[in-house]
Backbone as JSON, one array per atom type, in Angstrom:
{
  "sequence": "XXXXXXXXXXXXXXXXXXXXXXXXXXXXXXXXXXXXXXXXXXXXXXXXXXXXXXXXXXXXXXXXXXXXXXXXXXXXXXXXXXXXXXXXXXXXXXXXXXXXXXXXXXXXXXXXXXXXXXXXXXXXXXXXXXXXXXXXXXXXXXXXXXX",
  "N": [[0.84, -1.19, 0.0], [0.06, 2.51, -0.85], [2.04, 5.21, 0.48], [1.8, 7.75, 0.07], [-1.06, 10.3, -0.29], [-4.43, 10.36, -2.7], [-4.09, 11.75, -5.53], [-1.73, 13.14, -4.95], [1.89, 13.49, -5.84], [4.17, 11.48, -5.42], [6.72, 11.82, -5.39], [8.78, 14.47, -4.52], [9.17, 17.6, -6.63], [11.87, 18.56, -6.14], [13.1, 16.05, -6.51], [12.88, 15.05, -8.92], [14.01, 17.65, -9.99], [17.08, 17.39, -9.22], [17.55, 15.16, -11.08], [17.93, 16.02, -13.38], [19.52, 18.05, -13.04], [21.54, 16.45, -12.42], [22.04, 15.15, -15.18], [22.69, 17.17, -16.61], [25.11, 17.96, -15.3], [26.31, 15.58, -16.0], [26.78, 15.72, -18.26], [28.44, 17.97, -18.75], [30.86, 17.17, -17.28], [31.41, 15.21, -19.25], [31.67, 16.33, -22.0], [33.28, 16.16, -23.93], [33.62, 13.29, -24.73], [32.13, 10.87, -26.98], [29.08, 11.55, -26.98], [25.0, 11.11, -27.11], [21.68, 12.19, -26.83], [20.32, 10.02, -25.96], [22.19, 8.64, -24.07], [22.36, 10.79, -22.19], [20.06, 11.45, -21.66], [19.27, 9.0, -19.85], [21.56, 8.9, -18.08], [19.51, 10.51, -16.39], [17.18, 9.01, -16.13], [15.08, 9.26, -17.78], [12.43, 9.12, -20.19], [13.76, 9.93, -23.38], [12.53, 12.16, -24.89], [10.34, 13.23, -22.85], [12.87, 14.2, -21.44], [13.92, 16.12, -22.72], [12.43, 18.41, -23.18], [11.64, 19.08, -20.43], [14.71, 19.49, -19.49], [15.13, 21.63, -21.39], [13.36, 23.7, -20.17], [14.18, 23.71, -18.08], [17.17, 24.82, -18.16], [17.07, 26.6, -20.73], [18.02, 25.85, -23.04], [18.43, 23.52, -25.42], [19.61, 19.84, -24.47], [21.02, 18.89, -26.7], [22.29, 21.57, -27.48], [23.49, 22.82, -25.06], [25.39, 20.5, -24.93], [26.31, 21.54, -26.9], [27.51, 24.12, -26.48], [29.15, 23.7, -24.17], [31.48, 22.31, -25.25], [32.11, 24.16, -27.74], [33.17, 26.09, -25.81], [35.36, 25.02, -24.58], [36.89, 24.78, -26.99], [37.64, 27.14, -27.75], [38.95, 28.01, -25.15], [41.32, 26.46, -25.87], [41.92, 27.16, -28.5], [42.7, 29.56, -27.87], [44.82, 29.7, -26.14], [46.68, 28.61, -28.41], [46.08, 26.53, -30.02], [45.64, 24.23, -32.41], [42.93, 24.28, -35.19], [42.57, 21.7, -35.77], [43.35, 19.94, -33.68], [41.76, 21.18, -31.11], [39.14, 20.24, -31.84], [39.31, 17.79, -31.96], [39.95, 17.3, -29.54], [37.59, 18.55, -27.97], [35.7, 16.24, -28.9], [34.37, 16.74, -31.36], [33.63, 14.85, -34.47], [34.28, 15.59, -36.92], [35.89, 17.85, -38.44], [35.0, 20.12, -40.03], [32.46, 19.96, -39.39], [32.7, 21.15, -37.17], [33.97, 23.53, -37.68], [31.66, 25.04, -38.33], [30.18, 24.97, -36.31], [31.82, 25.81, -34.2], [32.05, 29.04, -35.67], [29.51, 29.39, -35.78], [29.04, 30.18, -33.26], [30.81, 31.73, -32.2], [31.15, 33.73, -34.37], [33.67, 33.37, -35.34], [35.74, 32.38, -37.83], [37.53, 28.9, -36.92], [40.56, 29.54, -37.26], [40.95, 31.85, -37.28], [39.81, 33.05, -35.11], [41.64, 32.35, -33.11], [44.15, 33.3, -34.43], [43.68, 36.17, -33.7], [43.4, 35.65, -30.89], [45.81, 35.17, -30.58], [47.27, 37.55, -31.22], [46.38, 39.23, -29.55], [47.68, 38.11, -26.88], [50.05, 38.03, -27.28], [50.14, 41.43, -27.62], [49.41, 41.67, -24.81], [51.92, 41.33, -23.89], [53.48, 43.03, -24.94], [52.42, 45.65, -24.22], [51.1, 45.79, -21.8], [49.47, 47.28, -20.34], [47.17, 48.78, -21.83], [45.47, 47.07, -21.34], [44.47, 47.2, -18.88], [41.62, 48.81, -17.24], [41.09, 52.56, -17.74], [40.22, 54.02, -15.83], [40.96, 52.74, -13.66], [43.82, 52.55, -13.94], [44.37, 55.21, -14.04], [43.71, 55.7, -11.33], [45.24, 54.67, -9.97], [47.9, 55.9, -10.37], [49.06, 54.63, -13.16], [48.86, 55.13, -15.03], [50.04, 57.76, -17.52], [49.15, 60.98, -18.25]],
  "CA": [[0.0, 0.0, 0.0], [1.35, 3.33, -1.08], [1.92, 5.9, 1.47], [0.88, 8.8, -0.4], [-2.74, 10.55, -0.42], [-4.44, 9.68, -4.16], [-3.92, 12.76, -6.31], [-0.65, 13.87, -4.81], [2.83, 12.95, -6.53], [4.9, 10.62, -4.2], [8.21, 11.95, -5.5], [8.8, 15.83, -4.8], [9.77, 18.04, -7.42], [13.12, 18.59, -6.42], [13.46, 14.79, -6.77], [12.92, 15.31, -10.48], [14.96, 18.78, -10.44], [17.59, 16.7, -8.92], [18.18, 14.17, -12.08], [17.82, 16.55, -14.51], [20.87, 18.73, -12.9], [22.91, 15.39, -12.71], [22.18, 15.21, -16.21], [23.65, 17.97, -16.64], [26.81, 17.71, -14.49], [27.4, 14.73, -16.58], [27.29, 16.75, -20.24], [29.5, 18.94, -18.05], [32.09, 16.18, -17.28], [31.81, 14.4, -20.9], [31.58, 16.32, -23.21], [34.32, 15.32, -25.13], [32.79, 11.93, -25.06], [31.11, 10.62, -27.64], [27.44, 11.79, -26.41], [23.78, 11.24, -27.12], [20.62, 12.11, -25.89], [19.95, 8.99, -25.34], [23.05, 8.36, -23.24], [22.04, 11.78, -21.28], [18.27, 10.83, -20.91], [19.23, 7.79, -19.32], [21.64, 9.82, -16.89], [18.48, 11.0, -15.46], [16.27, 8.2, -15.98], [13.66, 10.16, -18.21], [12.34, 9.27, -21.71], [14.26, 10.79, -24.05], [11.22, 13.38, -25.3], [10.5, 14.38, -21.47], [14.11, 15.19, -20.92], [14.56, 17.3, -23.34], [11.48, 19.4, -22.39], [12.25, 19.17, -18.68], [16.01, 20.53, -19.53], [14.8, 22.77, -22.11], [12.08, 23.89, -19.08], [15.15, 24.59, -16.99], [18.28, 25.67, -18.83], [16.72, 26.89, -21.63], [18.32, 25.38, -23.92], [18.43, 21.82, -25.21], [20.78, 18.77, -23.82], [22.61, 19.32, -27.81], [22.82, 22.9, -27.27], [24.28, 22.72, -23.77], [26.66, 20.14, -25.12], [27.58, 22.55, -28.2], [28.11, 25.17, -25.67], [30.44, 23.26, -23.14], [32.5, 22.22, -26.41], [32.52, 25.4, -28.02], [33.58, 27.14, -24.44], [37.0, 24.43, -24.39], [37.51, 24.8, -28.04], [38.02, 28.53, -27.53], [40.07, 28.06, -24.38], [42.11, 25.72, -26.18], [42.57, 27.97, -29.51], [43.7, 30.85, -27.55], [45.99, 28.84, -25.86], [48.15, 28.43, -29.43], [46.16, 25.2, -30.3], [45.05, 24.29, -34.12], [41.46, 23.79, -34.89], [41.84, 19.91, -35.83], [43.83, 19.48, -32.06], [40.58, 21.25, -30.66], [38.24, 19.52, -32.71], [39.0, 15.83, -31.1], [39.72, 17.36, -27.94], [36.38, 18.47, -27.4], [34.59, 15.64, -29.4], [33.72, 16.53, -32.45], [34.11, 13.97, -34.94], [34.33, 16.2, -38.35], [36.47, 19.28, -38.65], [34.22, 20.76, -41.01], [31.39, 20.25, -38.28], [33.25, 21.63, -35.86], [34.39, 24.85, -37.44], [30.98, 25.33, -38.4], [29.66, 25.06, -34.92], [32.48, 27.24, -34.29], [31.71, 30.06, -36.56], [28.38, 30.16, -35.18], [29.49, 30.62, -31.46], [31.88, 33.03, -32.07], [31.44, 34.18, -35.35], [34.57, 33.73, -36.68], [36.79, 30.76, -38.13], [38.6, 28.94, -36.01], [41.67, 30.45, -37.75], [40.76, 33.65, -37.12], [39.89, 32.75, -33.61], [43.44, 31.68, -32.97], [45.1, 34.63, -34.72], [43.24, 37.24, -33.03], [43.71, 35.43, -29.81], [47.68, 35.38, -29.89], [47.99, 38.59, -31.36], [45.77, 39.9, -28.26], [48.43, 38.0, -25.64], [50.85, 38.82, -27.88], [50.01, 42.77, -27.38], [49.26, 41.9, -23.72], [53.13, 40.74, -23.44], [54.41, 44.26, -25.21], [51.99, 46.58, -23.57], [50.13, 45.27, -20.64], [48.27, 48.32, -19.85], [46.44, 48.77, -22.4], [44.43, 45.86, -20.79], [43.79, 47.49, -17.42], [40.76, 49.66, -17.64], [41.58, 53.46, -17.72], [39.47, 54.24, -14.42], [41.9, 52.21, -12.69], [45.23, 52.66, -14.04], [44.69, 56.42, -13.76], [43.07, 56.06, -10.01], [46.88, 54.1, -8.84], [49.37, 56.25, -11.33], [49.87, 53.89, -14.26], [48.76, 55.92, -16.71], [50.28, 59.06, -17.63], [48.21, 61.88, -18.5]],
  "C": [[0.88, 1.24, 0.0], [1.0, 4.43, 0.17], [2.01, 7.14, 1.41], [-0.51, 9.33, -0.4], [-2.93, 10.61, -2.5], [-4.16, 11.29, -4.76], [-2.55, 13.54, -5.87], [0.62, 12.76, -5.28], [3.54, 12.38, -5.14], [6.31, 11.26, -4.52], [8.01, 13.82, -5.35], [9.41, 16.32, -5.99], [11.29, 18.33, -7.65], [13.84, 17.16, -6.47], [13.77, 14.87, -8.46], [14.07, 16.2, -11.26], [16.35, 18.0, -10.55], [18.08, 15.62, -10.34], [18.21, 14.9, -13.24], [19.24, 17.53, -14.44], [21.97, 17.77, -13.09], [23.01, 15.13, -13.96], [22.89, 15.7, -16.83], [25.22, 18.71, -16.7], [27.33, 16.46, -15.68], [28.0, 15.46, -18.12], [28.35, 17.69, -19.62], [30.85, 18.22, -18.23], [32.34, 15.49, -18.46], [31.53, 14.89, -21.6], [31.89, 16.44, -24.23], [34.53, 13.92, -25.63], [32.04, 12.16, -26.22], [29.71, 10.66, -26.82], [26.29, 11.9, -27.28], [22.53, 11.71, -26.45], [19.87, 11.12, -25.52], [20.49, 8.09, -23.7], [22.75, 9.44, -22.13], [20.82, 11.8, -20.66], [18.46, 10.09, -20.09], [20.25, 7.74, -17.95], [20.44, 10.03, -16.24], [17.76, 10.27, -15.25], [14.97, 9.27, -16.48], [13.92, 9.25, -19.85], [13.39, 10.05, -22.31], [12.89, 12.37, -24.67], [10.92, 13.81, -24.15], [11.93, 14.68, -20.96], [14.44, 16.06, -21.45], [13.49, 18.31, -23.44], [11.85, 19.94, -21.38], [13.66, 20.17, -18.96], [16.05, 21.63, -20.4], [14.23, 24.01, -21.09], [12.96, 24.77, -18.42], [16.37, 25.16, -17.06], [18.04, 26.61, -19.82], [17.15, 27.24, -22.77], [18.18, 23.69, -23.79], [19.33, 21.02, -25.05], [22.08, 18.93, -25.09], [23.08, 20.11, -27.76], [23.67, 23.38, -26.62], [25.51, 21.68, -24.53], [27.5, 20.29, -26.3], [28.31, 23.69, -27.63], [29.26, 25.03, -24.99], [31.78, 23.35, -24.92], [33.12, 23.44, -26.87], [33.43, 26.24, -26.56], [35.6, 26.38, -24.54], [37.5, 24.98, -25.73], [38.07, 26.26, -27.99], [39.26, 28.92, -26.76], [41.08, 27.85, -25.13], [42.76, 26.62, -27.39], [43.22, 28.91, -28.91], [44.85, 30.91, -26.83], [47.27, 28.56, -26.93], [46.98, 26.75, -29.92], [45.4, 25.24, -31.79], [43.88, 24.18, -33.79], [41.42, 22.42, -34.65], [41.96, 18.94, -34.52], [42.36, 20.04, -31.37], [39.1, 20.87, -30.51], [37.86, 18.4, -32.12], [39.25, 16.42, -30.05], [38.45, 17.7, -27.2], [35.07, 17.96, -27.97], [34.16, 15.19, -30.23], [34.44, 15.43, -33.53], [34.35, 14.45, -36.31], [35.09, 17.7, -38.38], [35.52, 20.4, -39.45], [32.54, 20.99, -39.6], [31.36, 21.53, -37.28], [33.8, 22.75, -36.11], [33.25, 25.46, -37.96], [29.92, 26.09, -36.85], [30.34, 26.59, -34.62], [32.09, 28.78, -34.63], [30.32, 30.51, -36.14], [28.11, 30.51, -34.14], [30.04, 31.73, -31.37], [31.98, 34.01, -33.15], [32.72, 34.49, -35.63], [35.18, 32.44, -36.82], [37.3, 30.31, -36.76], [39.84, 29.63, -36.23], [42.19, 31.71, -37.05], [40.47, 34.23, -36.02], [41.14, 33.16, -33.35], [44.34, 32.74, -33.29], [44.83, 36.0, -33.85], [43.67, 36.85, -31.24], [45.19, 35.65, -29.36], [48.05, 36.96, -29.88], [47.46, 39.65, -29.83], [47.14, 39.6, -26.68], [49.67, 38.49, -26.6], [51.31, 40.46, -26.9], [50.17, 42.81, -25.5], [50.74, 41.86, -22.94], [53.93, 42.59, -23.7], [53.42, 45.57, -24.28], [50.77, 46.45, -22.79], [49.08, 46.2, -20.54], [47.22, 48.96, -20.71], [45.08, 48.06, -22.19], [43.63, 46.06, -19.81], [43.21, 48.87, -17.75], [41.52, 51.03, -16.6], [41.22, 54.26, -16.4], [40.44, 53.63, -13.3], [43.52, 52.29, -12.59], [45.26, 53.96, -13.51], [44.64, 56.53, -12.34], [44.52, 55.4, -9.07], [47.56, 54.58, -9.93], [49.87, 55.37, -12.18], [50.06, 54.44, -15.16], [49.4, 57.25, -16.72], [49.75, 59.97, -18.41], [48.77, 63.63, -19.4]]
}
């Protein structure tokens, strides 16, 4: 006999919230894994069609989106770091270069290339003239800047 009253849910909501964040956490931790939404549904223990409502519901975005986002976020790190696209590419996953500087391009709007160049020449600059970097409200307010 269940030990609920009839019309009320036996599991609270943050029971539910709860598998849908671990869901989450895992696209977090893999997602330079080969991943599905099938493999991420099943993290949570949901259908595949109510999880991706449910995490739509509460990130608002969807489980692919979120794990184009994480990707895109390393691939970026990683380019501005000095790294090629095709080294960024398998490091966070993707299985097509061409995919993956597409994705790209629509995250950041721009190539990876062009990522990558702009990124060095930025530490680059930051190596020959640091201060340029530290906002002018602050350099001036401790004497960096000269006026």
């Amino acid at each position: 006999m269940s030990d609920h009253l009839p019309g009320q849910d036996p599991y609270p909501k943050a029971y539910f919230y709860r598998r849908i964040v671990q869901a989450k956490l895992f696209i977090d931790a893999h997602f330079a894994e080969p991943l599905d939404v099938n493999a991420i549904s099943g993290e949570a223990a949901y259908s595949k069609f109510h999880f991706i409502r449910e995490f739509q519901a509460i990130y608002g975005r969807t489980p692919r989106e979120h794990l184009t986002h994480c990707r895109m976020e390393r691939a970026q790190e990683l380019m501005a770091q000095g790294a090629q696209a095709l080294d960024a590419c398998i490091a966070v996953g993707f299985n097509s270069l061409s995919s993956f500087s597409r994705a790209f391009k629509k995250t950041t709007g721009a190539t990876p290339a062009a990522f990558r160049e702009a990124a060095l020449q930025r530490h680059q600059q930051g190596r020959t003239d640091p201060l340029q970097f530290v906002p002018d409200c602050f350099s001036g307010a401790h004497g960096a800047r000269e006026e």
